[in-house]
PALOBA-672450 format. One line per field, with one value per residue: residue in one letter; z, x, y of N, C-alpha, C in turn. Coordinates in Angstrom, 1 decimal. Layout:
residues N
code <- [A ...] $
n_Z <- [Z ...] $
n_X <- [X ...] $
n_Y <- [Y ...] $
ca_Z <- [Z ...] $
ca_X <- [X ...] $
ca_Y <- [Y ...] $
c_Z <- [Z ...] $
c_X <- [X ...] $
c_Y <- [Y ...] $
end
This chain:
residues 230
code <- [X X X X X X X X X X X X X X X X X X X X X X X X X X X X X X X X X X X X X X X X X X X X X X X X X X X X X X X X X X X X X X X X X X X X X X X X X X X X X X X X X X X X X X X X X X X X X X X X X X X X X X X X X X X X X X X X X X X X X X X X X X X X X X X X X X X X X X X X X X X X X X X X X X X X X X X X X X X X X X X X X X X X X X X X X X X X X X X X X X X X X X X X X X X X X X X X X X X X X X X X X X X X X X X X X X X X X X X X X X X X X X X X X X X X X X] $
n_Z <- [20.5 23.1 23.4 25.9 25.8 26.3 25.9 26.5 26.8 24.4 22.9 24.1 23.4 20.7 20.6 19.9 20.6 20.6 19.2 18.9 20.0 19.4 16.5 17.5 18.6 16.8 15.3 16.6 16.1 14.6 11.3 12.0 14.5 14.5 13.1 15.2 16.6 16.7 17.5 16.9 14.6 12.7 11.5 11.1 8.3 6.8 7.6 7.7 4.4 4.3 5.5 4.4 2.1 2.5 4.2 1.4 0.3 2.3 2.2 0.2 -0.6 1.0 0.6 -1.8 -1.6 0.3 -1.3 -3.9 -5.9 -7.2 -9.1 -10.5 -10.0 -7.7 -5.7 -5.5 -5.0 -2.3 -0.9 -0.9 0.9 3.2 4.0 4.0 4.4 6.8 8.3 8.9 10.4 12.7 13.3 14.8 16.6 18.1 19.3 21.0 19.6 19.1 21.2 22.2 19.9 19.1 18.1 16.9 18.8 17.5 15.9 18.1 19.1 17.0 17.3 16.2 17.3 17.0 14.2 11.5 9.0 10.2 11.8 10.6 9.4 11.4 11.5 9.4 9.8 12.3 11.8 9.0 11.1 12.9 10.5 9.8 12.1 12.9 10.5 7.6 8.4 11.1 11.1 9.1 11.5 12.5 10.9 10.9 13.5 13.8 11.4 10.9 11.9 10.8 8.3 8.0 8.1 5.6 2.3 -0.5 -1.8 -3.5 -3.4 -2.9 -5.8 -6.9 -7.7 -9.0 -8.8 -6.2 -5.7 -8.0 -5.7 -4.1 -5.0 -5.9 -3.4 -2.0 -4.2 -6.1 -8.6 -11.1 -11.3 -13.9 -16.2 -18.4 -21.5 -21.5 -22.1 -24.4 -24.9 -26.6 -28.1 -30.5 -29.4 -27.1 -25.4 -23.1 -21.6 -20.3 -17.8 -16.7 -13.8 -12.2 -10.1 -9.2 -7.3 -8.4 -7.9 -9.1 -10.2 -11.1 -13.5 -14.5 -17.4 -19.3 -20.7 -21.1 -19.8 -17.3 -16.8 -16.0 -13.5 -11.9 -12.0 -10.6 -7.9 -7.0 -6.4 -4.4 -2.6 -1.9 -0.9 1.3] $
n_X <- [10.8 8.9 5.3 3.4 0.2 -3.7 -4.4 -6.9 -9.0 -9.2 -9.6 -12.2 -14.0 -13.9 -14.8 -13.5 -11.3 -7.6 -5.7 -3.0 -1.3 0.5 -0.5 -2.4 -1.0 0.9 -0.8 -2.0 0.7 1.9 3.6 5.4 6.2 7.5 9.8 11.2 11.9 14.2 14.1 12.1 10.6 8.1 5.8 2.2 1.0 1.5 -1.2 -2.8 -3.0 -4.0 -6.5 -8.0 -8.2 -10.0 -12.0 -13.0 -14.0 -16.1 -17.8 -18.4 -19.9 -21.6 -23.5 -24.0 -25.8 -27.8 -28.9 -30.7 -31.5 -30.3 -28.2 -24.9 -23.9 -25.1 -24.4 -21.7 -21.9 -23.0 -21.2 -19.3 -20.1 -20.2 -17.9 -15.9 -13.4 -14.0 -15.8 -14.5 -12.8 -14.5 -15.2 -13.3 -12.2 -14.5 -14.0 -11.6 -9.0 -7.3 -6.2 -5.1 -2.8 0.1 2.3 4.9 7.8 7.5 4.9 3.0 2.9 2.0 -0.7 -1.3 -3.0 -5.8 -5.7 -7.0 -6.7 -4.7 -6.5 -8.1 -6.7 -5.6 -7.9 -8.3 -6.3 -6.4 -8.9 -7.4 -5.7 -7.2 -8.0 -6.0 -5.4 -7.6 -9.4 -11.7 -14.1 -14.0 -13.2 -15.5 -17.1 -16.3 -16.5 -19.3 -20.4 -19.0 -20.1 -22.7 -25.2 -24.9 -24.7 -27.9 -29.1 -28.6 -29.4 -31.1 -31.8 -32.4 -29.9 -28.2 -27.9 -27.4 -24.9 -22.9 -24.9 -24.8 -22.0 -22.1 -23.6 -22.0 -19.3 -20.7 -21.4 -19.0 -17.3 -18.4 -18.7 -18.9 -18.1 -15.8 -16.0 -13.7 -14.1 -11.1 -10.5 -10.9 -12.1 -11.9 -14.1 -16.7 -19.0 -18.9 -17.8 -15.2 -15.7 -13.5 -13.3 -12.3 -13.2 -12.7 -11.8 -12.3 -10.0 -8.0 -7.7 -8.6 -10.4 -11.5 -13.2 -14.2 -16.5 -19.4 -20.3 -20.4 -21.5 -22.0 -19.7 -19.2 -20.6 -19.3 -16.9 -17.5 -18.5 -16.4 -14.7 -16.3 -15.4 -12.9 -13.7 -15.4] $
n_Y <- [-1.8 -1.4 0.0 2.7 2.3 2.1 0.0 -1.9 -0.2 0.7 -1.2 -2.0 0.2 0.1 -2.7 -5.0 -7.2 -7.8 -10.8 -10.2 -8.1 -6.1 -5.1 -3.3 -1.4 -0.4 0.5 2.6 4.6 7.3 8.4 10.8 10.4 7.8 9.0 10.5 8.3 5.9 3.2 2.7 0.4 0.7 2.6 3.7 4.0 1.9 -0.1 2.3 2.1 -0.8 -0.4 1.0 0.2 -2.3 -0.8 0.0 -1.9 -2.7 -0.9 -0.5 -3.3 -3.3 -1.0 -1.4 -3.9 -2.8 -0.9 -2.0 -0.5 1.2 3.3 3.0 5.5 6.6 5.1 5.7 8.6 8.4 6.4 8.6 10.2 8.5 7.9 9.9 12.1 14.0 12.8 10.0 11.2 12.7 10.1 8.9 10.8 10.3 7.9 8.2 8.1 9.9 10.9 8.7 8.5 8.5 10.8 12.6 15.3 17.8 17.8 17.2 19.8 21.1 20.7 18.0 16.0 16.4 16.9 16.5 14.6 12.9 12.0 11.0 9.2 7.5 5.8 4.4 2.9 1.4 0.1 -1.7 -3.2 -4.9 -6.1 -7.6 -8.8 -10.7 -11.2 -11.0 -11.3 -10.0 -7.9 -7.0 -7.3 -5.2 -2.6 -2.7 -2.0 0.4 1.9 1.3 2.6 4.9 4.3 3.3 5.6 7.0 8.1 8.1 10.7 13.2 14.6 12.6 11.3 13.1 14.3 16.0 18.2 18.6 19.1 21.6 23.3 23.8 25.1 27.4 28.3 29.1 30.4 31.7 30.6 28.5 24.7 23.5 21.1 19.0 16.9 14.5 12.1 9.5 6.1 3.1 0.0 1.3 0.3 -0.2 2.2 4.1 6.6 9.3 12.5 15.0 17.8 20.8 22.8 26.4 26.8 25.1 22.4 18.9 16.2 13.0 10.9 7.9 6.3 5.0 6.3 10.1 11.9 9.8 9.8 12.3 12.7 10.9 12.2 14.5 13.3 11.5 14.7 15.4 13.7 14.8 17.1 17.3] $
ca_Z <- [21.6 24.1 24.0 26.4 25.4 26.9 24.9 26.6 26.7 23.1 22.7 24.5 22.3 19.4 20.2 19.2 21.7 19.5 19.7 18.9 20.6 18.4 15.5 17.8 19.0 15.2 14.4 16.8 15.3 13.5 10.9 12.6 16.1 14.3 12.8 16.4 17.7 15.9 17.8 16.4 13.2 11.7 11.8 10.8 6.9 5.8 8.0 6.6 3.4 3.9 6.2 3.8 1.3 3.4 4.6 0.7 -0.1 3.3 2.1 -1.7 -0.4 2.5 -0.3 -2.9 -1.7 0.4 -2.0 -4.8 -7.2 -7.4 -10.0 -10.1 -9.3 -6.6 -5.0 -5.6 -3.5 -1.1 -0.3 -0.4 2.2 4.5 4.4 3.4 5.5 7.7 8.6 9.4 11.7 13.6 13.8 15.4 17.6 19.4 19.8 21.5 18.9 19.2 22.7 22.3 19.2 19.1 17.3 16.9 19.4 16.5 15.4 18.8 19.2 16.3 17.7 15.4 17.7 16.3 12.9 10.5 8.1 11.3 12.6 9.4 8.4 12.1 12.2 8.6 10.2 13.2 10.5 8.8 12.1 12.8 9.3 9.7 13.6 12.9 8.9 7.2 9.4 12.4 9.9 8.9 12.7 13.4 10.3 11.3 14.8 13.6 10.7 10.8 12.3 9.6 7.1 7.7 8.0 4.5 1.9 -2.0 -2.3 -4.9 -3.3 -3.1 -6.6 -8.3 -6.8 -9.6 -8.7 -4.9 -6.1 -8.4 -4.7 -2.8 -5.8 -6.1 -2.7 -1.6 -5.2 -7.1 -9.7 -11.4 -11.5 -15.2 -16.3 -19.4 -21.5 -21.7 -23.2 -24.9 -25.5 -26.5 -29.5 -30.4 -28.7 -25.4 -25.4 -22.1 -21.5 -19.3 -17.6 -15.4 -13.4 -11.9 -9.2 -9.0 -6.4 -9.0 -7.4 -10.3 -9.9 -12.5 -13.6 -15.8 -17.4 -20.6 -21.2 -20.7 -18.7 -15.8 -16.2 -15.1 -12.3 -11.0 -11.3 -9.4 -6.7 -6.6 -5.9 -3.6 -1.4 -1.6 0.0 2.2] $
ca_X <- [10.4 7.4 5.0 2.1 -1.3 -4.1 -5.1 -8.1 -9.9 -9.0 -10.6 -13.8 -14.4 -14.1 -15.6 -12.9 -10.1 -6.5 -4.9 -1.7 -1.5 1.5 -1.0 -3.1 0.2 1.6 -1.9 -1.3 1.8 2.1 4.8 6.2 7.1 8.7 10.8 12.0 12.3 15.5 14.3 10.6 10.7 7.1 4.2 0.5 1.1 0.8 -1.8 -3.7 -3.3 -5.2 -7.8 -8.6 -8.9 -10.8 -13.4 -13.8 -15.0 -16.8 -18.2 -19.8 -20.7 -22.9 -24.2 -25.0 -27.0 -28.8 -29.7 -30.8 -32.3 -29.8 -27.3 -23.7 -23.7 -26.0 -24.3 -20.9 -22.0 -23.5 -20.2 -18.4 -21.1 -20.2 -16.4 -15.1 -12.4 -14.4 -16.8 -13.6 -12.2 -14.9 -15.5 -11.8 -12.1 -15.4 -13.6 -10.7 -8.2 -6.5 -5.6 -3.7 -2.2 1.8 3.0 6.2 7.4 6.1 3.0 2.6 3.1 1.1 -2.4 -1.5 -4.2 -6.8 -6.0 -8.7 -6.4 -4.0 -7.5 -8.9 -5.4 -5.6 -9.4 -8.0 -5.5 -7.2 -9.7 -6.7 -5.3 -8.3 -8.1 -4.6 -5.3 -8.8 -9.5 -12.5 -15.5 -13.9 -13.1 -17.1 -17.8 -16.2 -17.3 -21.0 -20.6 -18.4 -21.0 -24.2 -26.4 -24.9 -25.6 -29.1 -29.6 -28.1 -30.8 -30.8 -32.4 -31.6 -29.0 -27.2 -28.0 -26.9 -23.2 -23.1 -25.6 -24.4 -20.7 -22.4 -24.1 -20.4 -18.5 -21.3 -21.4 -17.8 -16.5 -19.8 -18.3 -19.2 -17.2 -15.5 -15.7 -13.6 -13.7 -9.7 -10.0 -12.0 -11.2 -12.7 -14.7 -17.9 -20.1 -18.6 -16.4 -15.0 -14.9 -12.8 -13.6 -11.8 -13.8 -11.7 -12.5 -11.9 -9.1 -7.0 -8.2 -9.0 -10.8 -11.3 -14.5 -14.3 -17.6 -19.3 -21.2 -19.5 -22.4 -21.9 -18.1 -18.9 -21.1 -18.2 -15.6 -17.9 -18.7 -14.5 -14.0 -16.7 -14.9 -11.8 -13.7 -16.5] $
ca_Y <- [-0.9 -1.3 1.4 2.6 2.4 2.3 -0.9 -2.4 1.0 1.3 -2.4 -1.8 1.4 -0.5 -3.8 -5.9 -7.3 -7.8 -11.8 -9.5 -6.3 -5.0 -4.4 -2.0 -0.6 0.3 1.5 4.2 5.1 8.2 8.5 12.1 9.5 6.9 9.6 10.6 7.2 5.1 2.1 2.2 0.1 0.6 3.0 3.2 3.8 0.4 -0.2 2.9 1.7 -1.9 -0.2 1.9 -0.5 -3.4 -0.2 0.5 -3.3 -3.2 0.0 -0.8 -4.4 -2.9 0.0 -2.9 -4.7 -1.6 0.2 -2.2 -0.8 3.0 3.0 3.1 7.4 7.3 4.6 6.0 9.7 7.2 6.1 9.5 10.7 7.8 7.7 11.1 12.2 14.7 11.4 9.6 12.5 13.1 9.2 8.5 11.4 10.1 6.7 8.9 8.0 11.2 10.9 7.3 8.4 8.5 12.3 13.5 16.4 19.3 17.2 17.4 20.9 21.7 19.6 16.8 14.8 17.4 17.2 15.7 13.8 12.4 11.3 9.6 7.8 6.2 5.1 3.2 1.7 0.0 -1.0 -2.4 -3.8 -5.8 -7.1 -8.4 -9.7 -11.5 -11.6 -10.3 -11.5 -9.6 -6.4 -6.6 -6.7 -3.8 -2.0 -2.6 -1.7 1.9 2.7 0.6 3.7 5.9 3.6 3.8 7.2 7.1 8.2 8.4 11.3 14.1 15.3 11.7 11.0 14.3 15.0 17.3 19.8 19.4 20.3 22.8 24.8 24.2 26.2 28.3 29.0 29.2 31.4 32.1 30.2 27.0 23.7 23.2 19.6 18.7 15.7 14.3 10.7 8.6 5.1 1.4 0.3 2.1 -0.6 -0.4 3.3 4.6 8.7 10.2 13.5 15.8 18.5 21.4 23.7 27.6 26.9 24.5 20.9 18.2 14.9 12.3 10.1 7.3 5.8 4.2 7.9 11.6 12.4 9.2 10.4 13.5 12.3 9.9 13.4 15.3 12.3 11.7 15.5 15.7 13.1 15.3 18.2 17.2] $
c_Z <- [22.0 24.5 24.8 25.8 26.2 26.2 25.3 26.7 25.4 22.3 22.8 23.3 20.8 19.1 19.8 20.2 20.2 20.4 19.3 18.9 19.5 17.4 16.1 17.9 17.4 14.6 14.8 16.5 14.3 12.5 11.8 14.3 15.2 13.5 13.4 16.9 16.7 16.4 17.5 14.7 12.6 12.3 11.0 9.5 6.3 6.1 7.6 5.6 3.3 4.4 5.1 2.0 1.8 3.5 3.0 0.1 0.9 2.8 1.0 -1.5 0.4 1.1 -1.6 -2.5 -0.4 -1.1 -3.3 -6.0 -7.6 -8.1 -9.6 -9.5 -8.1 -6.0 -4.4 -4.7 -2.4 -0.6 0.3 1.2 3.7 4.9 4.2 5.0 6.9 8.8 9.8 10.9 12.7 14.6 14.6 16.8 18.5 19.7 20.5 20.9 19.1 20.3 22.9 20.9 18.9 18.3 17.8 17.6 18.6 16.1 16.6 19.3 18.3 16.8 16.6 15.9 17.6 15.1 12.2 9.6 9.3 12.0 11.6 9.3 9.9 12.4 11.1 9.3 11.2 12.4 10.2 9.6 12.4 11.8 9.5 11.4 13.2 11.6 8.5 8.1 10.9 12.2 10.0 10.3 13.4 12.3 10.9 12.8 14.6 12.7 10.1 11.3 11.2 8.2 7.0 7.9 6.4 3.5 0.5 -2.6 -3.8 -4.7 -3.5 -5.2 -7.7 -7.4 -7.8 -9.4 -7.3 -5.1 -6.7 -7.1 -3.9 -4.0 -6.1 -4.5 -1.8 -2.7 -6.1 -8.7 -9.5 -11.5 -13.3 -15.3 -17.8 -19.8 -22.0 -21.9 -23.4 -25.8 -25.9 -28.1 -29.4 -29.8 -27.2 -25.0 -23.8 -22.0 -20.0 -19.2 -16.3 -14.8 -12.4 -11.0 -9.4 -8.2 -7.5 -8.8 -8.6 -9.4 -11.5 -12.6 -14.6 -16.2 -18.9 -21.4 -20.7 -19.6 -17.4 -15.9 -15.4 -13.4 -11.7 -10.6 -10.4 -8.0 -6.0 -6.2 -4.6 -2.1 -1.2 -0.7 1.3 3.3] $
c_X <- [8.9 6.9 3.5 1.2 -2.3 -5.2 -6.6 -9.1 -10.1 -10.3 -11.6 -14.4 -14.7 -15.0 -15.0 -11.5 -8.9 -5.6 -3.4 -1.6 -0.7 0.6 -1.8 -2.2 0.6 0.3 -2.3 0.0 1.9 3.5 5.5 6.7 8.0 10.1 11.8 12.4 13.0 14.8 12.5 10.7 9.2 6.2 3.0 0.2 0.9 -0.2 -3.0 -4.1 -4.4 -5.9 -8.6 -9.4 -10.1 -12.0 -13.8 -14.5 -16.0 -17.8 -19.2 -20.5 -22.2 -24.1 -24.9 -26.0 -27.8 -29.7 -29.9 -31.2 -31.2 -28.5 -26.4 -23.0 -23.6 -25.1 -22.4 -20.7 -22.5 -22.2 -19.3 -18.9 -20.7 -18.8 -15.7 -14.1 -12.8 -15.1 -15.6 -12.9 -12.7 -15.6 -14.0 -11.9 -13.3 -14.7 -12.5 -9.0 -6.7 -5.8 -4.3 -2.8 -0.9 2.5 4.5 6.5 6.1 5.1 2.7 1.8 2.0 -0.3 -2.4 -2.9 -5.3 -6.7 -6.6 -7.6 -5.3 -5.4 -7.8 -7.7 -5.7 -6.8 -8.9 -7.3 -5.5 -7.9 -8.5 -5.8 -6.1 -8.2 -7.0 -4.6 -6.9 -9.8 -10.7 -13.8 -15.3 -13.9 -14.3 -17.5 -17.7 -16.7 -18.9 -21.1 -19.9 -19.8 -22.6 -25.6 -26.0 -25.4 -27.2 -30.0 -29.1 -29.3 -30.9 -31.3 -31.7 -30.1 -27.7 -26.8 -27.8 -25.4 -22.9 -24.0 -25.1 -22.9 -20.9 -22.6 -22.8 -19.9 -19.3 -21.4 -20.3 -16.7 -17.4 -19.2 -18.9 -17.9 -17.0 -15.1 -15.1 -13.4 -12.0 -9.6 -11.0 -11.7 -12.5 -13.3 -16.1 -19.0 -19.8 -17.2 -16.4 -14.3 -14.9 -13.0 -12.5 -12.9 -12.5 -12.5 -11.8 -10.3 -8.0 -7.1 -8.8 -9.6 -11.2 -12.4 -14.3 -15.9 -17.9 -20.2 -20.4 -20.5 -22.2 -20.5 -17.8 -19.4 -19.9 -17.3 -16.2 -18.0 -17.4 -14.3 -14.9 -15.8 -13.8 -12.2 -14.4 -15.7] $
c_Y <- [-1.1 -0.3 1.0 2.8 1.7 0.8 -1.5 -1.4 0.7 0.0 -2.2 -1.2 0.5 -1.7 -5.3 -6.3 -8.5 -9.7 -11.3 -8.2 -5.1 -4.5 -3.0 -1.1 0.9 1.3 3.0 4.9 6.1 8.8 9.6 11.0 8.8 8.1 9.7 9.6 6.1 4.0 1.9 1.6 0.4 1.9 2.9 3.3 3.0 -0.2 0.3 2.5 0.2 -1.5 0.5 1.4 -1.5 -2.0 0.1 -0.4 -3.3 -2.2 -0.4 -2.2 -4.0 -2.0 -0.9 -3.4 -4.1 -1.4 -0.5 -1.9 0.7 2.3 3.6 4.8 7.6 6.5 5.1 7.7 9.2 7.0 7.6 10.2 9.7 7.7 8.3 11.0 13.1 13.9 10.5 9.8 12.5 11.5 8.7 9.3 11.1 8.0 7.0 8.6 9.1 11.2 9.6 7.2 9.2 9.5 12.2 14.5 17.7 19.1 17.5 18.7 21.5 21.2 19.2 15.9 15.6 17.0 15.8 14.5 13.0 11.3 10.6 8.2 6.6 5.3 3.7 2.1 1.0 -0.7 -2.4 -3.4 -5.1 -6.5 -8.2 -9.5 -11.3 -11.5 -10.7 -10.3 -10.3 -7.8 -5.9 -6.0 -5.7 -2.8 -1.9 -2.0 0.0 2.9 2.4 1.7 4.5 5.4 3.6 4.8 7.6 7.5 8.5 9.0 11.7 14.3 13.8 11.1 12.1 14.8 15.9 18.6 19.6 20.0 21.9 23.8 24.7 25.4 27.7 29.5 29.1 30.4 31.8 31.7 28.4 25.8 23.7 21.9 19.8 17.2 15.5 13.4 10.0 7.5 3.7 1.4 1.5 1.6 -0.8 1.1 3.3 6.1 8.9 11.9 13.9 17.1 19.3 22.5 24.8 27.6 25.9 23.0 20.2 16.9 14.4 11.6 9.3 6.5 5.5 5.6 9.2 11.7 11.4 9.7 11.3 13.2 11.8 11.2 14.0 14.0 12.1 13.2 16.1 14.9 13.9 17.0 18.5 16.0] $
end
């Protein structure tokens, strides 16, 4: 099935013109259409998935070799800061994503082309589109061209380099309660262990940290559950 889209707009915006349109096509695709439509074989779910990988290599390479001298923490809420899902959202919706993206009647109904996690999955999966149309070099160039100004407004102060105390002032200032980190595994010899941490929020939400110290463990769980709420 041959759908409309508004593809050379969608091009411009991005920066990147497609030698195979179907990938931009599917990358508008939101599972709730192909539901309704028997003669649509694919949507933007597998797409999501490599975009989302491809932006997290594009992501720690760019932050590497930035920020050389900030250890594995700082560089780790560096990242959540740049690619959380809110970031995502509000980056899809100024590329007008929302507008050429293919809902289901009731996603419709509901303002699917509003919603935050509808708008992140499809920014991945043009990402991932691009990757699949024009390889890694063309991927990069659209990474740089999506988040090259945010990247350097990026800054390693306190706040990037303690994701523990900034989760501490969300929980504190959302339930006047603290985050509870526990440790729950601890493995390896004694010259190289690995501890596992969980951190758990008031509302029931976990995230996980693994590291060669309890203390960077925790750092990593808070940095992982900050990307799940920021």
């Amino acid at each position: 099935m041959r759908l409309r889209f508004r593809k050379s707009e969608l091009e411009k915006k991005i920066g990147y013109r497609f030698r195979d349109q179907s990938l931009l096509e599917r990358a508008m695709i939101h599972p709730s259409y192909r539901a309704e439509h028997q003669d649509v074989d694919a949507d933007n779910q597998r797409l999501e998935y490599l975009g989302d990988a491809v932006l997290g290599l594009l992501t720690a390479t760019t932050l590497f070799r930035q920020f050389i001298k900030e250890p594995e923490g700082v560089l780790t809420s560096l990242r959540s800061q740049l690619t959380n899902g809110k970031t995502l959202a509000e980056m899809a919706q100024t590329l007008g994503l929302g507008a050429e993206l293919k809902l289901g009647h009731g996603e419709t109904e509901s303002g699917g082309h509003r919603r935050p996690g509808a708008m992140a999955d499809a920014l991945e999966a043009v990402i991932g589109a691009v990757y699949l149309d024009g390889g890694m070099r063309a991927a990069e160039g659209l990474f740089k061209r999506l988040f090259g100004g945010r990247v350097e407004t990026l800054s390693a102060d306190a706040w990037a380099g303690n994701p523990k105390g900034q989760l501490q002032e969300y929980t504190q200032r959302v339930w006047k309660q603290s985050p509870d980190y526990r440790l729950v595994g601890r493995a390896g010899p004694a010259h190289a262990p690995s501890f596992t941490v969980q951190v758990e929020l008031p509302d029931g939400r976990v995230a996980e940290g693994r590291a060669s110290s309890r203390r960077l463990a925790e750092i990593h769980a808070a940095a992982s559950m900050l990307q799940q709420i920021l």
